[in-house]
C-alpha positions, 0 to 999 in steps of 0.5 A: 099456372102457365109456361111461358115457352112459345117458339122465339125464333122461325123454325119449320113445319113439315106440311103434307106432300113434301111441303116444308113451311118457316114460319115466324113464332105465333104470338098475340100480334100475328094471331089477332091481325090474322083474324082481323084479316080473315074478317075482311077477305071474307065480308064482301062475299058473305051475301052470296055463300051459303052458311056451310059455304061461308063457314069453309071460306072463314076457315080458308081464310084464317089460314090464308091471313095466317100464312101471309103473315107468318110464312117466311119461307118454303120449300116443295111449292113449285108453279103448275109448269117449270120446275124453280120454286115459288117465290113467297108472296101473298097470292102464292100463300093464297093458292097453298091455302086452298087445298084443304089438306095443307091448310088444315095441317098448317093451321094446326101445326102453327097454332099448336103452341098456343093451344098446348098453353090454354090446354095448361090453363085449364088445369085449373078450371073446372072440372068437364061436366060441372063435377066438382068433387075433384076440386080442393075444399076451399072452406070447412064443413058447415054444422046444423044447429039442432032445432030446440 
């Protein structure tokens, strides 16, 4: 069983630092196009990083294509000088997903949704560990015949 409850409507992420996010609603679309983005930006750098540093530029880079994407608007992103917010651009985004924390607590936030609903799906798989003494019988005991 699964529940359909996925947000419809953009709502808010309160980030680290006083940085509030309005993203639109995660869906199939925006999470496949994000990934597909990632890929890219990652692929002409690849050769040249080491394998943990190629692992960090994928995750800054999914949370990169994600924000570009799915950031509507924000609050708290300032310019390194001058006090008037940020616009919302691709670039910017960008620079916010760089710092580690925010893209961290971004991704999880804004993904939230579709793990609490594979998080449901499982109710129905396997048991951890391969035990499946938990699950409901699905036939009747079998019967050995005596040898005569």
């Amino acid at each position: 069983m699964i529940r359909l409850n996925l947000p419809r409507e953009p709502y808010w992420l309160s980030l680290p630092h006083g940085v509030r996010v309005q993203v639109r609603p995660i869906d199939t679309a925006i999470d496949a196009a994000a990934r597909e983005m990632a890929v890219d930006m990652v692929r002409a750098e690849a050769a040249t990083l080491t394998r943990p540093a190629l692992g960090g530029r994928v995750v800054q880079a999914l949370a990169t294509a994600t924000g570009q994407l799915a950031i509507l608007a924000w609050e708290g992103v300032l310019p390194a000088e001058g006090s008037e917010p940020v616009p919302v651009k691709p670039e910017a985004v960008a620079q916010l997903m760089a710092i580690p924390e925010l893209a961290r607590s971004f991704a999880k936030q804004y993904f939230a949704p579709l793990d609490r609903i594979a998080a449901e799906g499982e109710a129905s798989g396997a048991v951890p560990g391969g035990i499946t003494g938990a699950a409901p019988d699905t036939a009747e005991d079998a019967h050995m015949m005596k040898a005569a």
